[in-house]
C-alpha positions as CSV (number, residue, x, y, z in Angstrom):
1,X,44.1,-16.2,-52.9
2,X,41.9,-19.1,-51.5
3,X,44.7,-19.8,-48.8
4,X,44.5,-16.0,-47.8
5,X,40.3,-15.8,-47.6
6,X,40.7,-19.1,-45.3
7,X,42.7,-17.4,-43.3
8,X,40.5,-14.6,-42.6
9,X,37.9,-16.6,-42.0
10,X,40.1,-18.7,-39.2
11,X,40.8,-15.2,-37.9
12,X,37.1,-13.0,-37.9
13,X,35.8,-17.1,-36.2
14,X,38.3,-17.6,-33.9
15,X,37.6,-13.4,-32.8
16,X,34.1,-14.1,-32.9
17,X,34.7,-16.9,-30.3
18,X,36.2,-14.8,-28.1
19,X,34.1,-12.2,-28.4
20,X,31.2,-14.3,-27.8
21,X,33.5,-15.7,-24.3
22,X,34.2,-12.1,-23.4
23,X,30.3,-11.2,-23.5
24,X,29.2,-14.4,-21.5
25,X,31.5,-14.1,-18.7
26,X,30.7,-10.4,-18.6
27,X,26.6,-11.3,-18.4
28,X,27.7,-13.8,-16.2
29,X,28.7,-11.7,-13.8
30,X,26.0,-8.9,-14.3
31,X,23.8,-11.5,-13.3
32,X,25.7,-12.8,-10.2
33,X,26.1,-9.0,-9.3
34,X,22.1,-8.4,-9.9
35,X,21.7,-11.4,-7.5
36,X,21.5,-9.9,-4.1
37,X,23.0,-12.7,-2.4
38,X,25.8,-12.8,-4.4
39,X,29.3,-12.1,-3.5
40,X,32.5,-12.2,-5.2
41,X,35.5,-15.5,-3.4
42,X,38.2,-13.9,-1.3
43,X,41.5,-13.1,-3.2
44,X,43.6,-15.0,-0.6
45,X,47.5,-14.7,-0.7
46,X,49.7,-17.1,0.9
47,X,50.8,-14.8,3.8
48,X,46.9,-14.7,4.3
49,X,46.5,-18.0,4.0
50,X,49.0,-18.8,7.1
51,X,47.1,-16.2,9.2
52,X,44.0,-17.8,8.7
53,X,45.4,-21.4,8.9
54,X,45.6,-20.8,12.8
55,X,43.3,-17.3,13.2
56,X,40.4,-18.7,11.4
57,X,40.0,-22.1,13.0
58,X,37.7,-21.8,15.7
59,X,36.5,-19.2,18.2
60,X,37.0,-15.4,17.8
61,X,39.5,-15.7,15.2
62,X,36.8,-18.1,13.1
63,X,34.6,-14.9,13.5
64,X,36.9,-12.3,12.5
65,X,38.6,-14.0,9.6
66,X,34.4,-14.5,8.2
67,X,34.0,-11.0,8.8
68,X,36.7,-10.2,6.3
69,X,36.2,-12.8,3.3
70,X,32.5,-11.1,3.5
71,X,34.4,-7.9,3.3
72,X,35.3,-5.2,0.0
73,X,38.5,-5.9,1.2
74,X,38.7,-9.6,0.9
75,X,37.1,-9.0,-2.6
76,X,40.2,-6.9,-3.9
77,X,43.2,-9.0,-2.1
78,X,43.6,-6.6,1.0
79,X,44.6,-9.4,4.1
80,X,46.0,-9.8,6.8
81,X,49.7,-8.2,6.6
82,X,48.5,-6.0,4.3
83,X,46.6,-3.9,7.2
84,X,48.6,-5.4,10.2
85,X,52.3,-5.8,9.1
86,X,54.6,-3.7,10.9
87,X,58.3,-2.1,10.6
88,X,61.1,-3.6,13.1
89,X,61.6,0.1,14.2
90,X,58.0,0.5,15.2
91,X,57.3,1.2,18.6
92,X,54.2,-0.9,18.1
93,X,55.7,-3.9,16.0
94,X,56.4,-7.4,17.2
95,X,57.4,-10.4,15.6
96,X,54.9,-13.2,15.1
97,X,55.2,-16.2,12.8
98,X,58.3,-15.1,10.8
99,X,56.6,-11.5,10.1
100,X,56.7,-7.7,12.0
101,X,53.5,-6.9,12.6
102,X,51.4,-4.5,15.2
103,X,47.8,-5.4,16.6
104,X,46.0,-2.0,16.7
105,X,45.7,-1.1,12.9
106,X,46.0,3.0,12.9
107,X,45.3,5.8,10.4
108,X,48.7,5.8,9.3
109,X,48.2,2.2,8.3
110,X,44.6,2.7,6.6
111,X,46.6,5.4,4.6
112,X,48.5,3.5,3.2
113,X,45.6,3.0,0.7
114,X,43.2,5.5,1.8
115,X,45.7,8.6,1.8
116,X,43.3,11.3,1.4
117,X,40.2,10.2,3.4
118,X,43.5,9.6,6.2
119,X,44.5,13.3,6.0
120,X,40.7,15.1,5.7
121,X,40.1,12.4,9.3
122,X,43.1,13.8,10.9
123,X,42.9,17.5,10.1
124,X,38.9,17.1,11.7
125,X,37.8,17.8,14.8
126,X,36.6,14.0,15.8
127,X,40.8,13.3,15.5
128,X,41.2,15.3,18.2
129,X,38.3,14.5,20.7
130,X,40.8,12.8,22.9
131,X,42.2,16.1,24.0
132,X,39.7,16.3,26.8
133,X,42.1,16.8,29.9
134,X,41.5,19.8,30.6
135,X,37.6,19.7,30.1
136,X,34.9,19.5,32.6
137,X,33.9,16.1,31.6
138,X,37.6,14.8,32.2
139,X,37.2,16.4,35.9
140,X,34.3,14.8,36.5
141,X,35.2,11.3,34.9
142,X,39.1,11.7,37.0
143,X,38.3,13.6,40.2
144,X,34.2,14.2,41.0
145,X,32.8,10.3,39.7
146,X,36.2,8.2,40.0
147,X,39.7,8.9,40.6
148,X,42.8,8.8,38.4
149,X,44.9,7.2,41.0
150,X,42.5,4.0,41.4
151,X,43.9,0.8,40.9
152,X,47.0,1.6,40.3
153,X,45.7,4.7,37.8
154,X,43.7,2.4,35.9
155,X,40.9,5.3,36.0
156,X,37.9,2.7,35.6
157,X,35.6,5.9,34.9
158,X,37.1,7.4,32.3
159,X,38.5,4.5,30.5
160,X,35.2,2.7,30.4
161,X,33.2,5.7,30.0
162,X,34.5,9.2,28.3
163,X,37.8,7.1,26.3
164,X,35.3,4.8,25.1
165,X,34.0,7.7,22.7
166,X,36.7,10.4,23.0
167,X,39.8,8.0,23.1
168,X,42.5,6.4,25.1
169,X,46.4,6.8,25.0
170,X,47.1,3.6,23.9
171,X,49.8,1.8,26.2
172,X,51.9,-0.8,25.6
173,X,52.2,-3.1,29.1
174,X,56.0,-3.4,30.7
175,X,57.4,-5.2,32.8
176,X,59.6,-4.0,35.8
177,X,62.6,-3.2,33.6
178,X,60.6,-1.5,31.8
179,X,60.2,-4.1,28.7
180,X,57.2,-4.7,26.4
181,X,55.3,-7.8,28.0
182,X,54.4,-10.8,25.4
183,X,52.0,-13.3,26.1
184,X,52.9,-17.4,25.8
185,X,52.3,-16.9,22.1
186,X,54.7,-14.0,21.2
187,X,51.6,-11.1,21.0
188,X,52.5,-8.1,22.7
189,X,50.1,-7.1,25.7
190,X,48.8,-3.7,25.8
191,X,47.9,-2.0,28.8
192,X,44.5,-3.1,30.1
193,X,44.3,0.5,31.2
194,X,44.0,1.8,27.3
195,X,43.2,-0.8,25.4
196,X,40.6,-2.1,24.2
197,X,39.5,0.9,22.6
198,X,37.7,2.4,19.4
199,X,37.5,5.8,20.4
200,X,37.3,8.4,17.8
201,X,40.2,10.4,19.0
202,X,42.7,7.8,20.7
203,X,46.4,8.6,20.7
204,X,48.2,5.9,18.8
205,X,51.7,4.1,19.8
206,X,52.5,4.8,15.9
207,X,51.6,8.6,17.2
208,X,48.9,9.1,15.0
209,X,45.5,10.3,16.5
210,X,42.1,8.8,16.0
211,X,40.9,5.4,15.2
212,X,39.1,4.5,11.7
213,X,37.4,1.3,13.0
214,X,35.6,4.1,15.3
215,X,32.7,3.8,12.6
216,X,33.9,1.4,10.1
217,X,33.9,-1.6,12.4
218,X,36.9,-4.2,11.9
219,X,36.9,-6.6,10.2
220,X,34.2,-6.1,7.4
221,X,34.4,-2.4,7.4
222,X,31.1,-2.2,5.9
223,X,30.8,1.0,4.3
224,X,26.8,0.6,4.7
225,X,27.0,0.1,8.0
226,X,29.1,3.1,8.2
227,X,26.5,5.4,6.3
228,X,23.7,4.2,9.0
229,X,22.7,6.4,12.0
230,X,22.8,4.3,14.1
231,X,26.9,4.0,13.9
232,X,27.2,7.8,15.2
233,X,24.8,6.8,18.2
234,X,27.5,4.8,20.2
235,X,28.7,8.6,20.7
236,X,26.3,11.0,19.6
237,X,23.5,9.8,22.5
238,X,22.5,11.2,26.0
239,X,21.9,13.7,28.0
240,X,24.4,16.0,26.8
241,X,24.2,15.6,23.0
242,X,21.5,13.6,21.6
243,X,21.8,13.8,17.9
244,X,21.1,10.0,17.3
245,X,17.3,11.1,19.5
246,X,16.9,14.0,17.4
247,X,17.5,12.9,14.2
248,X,15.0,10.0,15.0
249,X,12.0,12.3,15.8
250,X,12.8,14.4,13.1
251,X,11.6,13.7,9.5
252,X,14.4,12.6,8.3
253,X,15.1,9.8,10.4
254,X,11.3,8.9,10.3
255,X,11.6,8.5,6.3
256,X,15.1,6.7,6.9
257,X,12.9,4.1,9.5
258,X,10.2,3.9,7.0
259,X,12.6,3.7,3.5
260,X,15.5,2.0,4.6
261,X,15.5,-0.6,2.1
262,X,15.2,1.9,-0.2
263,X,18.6,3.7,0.9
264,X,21.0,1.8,-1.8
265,X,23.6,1.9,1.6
266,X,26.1,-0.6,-0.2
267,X,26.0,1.3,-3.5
268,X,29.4,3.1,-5.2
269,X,29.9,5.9,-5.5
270,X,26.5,7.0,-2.7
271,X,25.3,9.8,-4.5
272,X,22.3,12.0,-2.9
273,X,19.9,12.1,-5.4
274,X,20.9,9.3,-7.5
275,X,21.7,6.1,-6.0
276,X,19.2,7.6,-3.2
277,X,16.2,9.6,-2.3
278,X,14.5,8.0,0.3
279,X,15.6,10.2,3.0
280,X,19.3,11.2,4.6
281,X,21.5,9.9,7.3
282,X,24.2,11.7,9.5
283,X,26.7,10.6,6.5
284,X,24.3,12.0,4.1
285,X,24.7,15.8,5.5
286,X,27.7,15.8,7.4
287,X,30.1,13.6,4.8
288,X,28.6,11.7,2.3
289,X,28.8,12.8,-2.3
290,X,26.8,15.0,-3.6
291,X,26.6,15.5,-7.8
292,X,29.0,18.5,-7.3
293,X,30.6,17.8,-3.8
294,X,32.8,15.1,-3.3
295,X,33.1,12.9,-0.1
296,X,34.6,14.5,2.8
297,X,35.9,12.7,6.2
298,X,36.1,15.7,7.5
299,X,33.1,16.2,9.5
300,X,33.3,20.0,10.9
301,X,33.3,21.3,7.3
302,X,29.8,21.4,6.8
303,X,29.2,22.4,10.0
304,X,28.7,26.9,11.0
305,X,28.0,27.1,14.3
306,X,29.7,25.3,17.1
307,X,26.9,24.0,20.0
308,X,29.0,22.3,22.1
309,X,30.1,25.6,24.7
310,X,28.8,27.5,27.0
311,X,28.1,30.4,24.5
312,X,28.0,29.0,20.8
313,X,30.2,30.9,18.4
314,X,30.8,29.9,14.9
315,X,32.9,27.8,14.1
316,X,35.9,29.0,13.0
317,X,35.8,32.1,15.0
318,X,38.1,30.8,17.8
319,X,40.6,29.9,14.9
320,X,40.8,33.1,13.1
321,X,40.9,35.2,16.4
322,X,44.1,33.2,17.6
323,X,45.8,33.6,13.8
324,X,44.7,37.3,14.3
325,X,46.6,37.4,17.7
326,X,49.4,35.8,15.9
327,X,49.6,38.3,13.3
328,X,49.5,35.5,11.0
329,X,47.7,35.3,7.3
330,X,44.9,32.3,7.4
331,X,46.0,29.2,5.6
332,X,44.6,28.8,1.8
333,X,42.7,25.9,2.6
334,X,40.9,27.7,6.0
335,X,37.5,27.2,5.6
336,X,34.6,30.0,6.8
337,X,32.0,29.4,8.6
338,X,30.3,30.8,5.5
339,X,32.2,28.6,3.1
340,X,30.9,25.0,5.6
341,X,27.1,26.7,5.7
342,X,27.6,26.8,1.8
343,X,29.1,22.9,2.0
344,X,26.0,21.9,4.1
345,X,23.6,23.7,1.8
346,X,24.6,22.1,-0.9
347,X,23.4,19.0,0.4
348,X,20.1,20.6,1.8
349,X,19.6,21.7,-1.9
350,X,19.3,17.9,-3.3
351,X,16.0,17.3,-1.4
352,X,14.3,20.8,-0.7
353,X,13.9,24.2,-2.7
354,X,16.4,27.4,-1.5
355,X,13.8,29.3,0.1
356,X,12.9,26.1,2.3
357,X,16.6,25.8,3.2
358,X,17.2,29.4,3.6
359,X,14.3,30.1,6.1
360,X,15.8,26.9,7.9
361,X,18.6,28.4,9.0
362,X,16.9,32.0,9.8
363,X,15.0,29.8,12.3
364,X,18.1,27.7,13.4
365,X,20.0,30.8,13.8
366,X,17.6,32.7,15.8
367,X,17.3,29.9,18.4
368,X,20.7,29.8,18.8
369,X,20.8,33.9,19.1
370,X,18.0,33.3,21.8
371,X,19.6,30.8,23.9
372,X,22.9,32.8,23.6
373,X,21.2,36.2,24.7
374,X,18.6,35.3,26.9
375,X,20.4,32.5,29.1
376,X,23.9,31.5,28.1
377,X,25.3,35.1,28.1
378,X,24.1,36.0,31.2
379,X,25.1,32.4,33.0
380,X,28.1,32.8,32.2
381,X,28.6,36.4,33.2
382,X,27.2,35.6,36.5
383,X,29.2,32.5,37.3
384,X,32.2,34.6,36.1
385,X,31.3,37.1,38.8
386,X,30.8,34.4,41.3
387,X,34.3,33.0,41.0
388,X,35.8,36.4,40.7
389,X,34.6,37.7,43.8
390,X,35.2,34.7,45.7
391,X,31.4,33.8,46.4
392,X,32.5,30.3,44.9
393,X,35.6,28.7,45.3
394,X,38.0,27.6,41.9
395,X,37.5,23.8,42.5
396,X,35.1,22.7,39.7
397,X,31.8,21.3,41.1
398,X,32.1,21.9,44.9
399,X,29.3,24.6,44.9
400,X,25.9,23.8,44.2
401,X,25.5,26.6,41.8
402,X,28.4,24.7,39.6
403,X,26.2,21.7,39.1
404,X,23.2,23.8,38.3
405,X,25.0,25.8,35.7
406,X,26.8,22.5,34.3
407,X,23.1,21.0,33.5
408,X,22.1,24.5,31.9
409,X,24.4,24.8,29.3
410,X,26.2,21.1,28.9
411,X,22.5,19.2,28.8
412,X,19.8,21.6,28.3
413,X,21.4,23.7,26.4
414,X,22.8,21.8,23.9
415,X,19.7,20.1,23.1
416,X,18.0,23.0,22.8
417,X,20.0,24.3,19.7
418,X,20.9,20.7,18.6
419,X,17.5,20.4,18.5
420,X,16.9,23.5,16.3
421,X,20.2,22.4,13.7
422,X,18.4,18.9,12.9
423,X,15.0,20.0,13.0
424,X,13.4,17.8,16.2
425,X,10.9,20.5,17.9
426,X,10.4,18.6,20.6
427,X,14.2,18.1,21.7
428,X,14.3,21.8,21.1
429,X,11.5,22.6,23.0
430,X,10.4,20.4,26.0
431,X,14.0,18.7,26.4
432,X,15.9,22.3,25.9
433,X,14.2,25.3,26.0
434,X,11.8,24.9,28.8
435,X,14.5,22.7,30.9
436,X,17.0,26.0,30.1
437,X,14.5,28.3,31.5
438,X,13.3,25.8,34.4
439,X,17.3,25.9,35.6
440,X,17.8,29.0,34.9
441,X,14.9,30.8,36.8
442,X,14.2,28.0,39.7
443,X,17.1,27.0,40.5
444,X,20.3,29.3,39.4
445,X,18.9,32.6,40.5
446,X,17.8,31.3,43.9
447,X,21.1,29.9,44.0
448,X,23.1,32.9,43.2
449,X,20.7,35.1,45.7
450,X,21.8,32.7,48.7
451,X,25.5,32.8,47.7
452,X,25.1,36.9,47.9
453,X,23.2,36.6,51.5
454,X,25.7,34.6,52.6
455,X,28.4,36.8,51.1
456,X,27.1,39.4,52.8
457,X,27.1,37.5,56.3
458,X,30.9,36.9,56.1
459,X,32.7,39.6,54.9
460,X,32.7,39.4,51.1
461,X,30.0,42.7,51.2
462,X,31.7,44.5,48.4
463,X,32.1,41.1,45.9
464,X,28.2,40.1,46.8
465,X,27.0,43.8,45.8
466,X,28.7,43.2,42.7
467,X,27.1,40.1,42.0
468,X,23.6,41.2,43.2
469,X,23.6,44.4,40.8
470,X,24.8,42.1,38.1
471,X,21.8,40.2,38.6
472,X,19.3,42.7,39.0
473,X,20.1,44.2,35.7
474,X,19.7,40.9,34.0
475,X,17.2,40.2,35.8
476,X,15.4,43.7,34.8
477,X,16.2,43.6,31.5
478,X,13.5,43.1,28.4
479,X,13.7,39.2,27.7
480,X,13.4,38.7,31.9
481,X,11.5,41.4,33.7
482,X,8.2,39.4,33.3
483,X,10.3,37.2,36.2
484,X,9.8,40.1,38.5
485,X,6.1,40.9,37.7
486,X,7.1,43.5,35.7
487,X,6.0,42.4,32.1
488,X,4.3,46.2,29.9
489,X,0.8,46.2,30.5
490,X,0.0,45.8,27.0
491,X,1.0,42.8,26.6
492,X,0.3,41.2,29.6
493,X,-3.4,42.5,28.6
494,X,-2.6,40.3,24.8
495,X,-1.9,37.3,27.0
496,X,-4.9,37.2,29.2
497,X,-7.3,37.9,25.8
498,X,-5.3,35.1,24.3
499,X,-5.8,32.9,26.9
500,X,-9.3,33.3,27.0
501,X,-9.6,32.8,23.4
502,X,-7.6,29.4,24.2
503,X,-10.0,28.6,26.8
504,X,-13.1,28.5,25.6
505,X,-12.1,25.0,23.4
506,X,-11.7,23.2,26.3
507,X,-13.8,22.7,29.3
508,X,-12.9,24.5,32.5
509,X,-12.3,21.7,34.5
510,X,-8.8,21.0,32.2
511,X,-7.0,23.9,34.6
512,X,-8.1,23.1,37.9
């Protein structure tokens, strides 16, 4: 009986000293994890452990293999081969060291791990942003700026500028026979033509499309960094689409500036709402957890309207018409342009109330409905016109009138209703609106009225007639006739009482 109590009591200590073990190492790490400064040691393997014996001595290689033992990979045993190792049969694959392995690590590689944030990336849009050959921007970039032939077609314009964002064809470099070319050390050399590059939609050797380390930059693959505007602006900038510009005059990215330490950007999961409130980023909106929406990497499915063309249509309009012509059913999974509005309210709805959100998107749609009606309609109809009639010739960009119309839609345009979706007035207003109407009135219609005198000069009568009755009836329709001096009395008679009115707060020496 004694024997039997002492043995219980050897069994409930020796438990209690574990337990007590248990709960100290557990605190222990609380606290290291409450320590901002703390970070977990690198799981390093042995295959890891030879790459960095020789990659993370000294230069670039010191730098890169720091980068990843400060990474979430490092932290859970992801290395070296476990990214980089390749398959004999692959295209891309060399040997180095005893092991296969392929420099440019590709979706198909990330998913591996990350099979599902792999498949929403390629189904998006951004996957296939290096389909640009048969855009404007690609003729300007290969033809009008540079030429593809240059250098023995190394096309310094486009594969410094456009592939840069929209992404290369990656290359492998041959030699005369037609072999892959190693360097002294066994790496195989890629064509300086294609590589390097991060762009969002380059064409892989592995065939893939896209490239993740276009926002989660190798080799730490920060996911903070990745949630930060300022990763979409190497892209998202300019002239022609200036979202990172918006988004910093708008609210949002004034209480992002303002809060940022108060953004939680390394937290997991990144809930709006709960590990944040502070304000949202692009990955907040367009990708990011909300309490009932999970994370998405596919960026076009919040997204309605399309603002990138000449006339913006929503966004899966040009899908369903080509099923339509098909005479095939939509796929389970298609998503409306109702269904991403619904997705992208459902973020809106975190931070403001329905009726804020709703009459958001009246606004937003009306602007868009304004810039389609009064100006990019009619553009388009003209130039149409113009080409059809032969007053222009086909060749992109050899007629005046072609650059004109470029900056109308491609630059002004866009930022007017870019403007509008993120809520930046003055993008929408002063760097859109007016700089639309500005082109459009001083400079296109003058335009199009020379190319119908001249037209008429050299025997294109009939085609210029066209083009000039065209024009007149836009020109004398509701939302343009005050153009021609021909604005209803009534409210011309508003306008000069309201400008009165204006007037008399400021001295009259302010409009001389």
């Amino acid at each position: 009986m004694a024997t039997s109590l002492n043995t219980k009591r050897t069994i409930i200590g020796i438990l209690s000293i574990v337990f007590l073990v248990v709960l100290l190492i557990a605190l222990y790490k609380e606290v290291q994890r409450s320590n901002p400064n703390y970070k977990p040691k690198p799981i390093v393997d042995e295959d890891t452990r030879h790459c960095i014996s020789c990659h993370g001595e000294q230069g670039a290689g010191k730098v890169i293999v720091g980068q990843w033992e400060n990474s979430r990979h490092s932290e859970v045993g992801v290395g070296c081969l476990e990214c980089h190792q390749a398959q004999k049969e692959d295209v891309d694959g060399y040997e180095h060291e005893g092991k296969w392995i392929a420099t440019i690590v590709t979706p198909n590689d990330c998913a591996r791990c990350h099979k599902e944030e792999a498949a929403q990336f390629t189904a998006s849009h951004h996957a296939d942003a290096g389909m640009i050959m048969g855009s404007l921007d690609n003729v300007l970039a290969e033809v009008v700026e540079g030429h593809d032939k240059f250098m023995n077609n190394s096309n310094p314009a486009a594969a410094s500028g456009c592939w840069q964002c929209h992404g290369s064809k990656v290359e492998i470099l041959k030699d005369e026979k037609g072999h892959a070319r190693h360097n002294d050390m066994g790496v195989m050399l890629l064509d300086p033509k294609t590589w390097p590059n991060t762009g969002m939609g380059r064409i892989n050797l592995d065939g893939s499309k896209g490239s993740c380390t276009a926002c989660h930059n190798r080799h730490n693959f920060s996911v903070a960094q990745a949630r930060q505007p300022e990763n979409c602006g190497k892209c998202h900038i300019g002239p022609d689409h200036p979202q990172l510009e918006i988004y910093n005059e708008s609210k949002h990215g004034i209480n992002y500036h303002a809060h940022r330490e108060e953004m939680n950007l390394e937290a997991q999961p990144w809930i709006v709402g709960k590990e944040y409130s502070a304000a949202p980023t692009c990955a907040t909106c367009h990708m990011s957890a909300t309490p009932d929406m999970a994370v998405t990497h596919d960026v076009g499915d919040r997204i309605s309207w399309t603002l990138r063309p000449k006339v913006s249509e929503k966004i899966d309009a040009a899908e369903m018409s080509r099923y339509k012509a098909e005479g095939k059913p939509l796929p389970e999974d298609f998503l409306t342009w109702e269904q991403r509005r619904k997705n992208m309210q459902n973020v809106c709805f975190q931070c403001h109330t329905r009726i804020y959100v709703e009459n958001f998107y009246n606004q937003y749609d009306k602007e868009v409905a304004l810039y389609n009606d009064k100006f990019g309609k009619p553009a388009l109809a003209l130039m149409n016109l113009l080409k059809k009639e032969g007053l222009i010739t086909p060749t992109p960009f050899d007629d005046k009138v072609e650059w004109t119309y470029f900056y109308l839609w491609h630059h002004e345009g866009r930022r007017a209703r870019m403007g509008a979706s993120m809520m930046g007035p003055d993008y929408t207003q002063w760097h859109g609106n007016f700089e639309v109407a500005a082109r459009f009135y001083t400079d296109m219609v003058p335009e199009i009225r020379e190319l119908i005198s001249e037209g008429k000069k050299h025997g294109k009568a009939v085609g210029a007639a066209r083009v000039q009755k065209l024009l007149h009836n836009i020109l004398n329709g509701e939302m343009h006739k005050w153009y021609l001096g021909k604005m209803d009395p009534e409210e011309t008679a508003r306008r000069k009482a309201a400008a009165s009115e204006f007037r008399k707060r400021y001295s009259q020496e302010d409009y001389n």
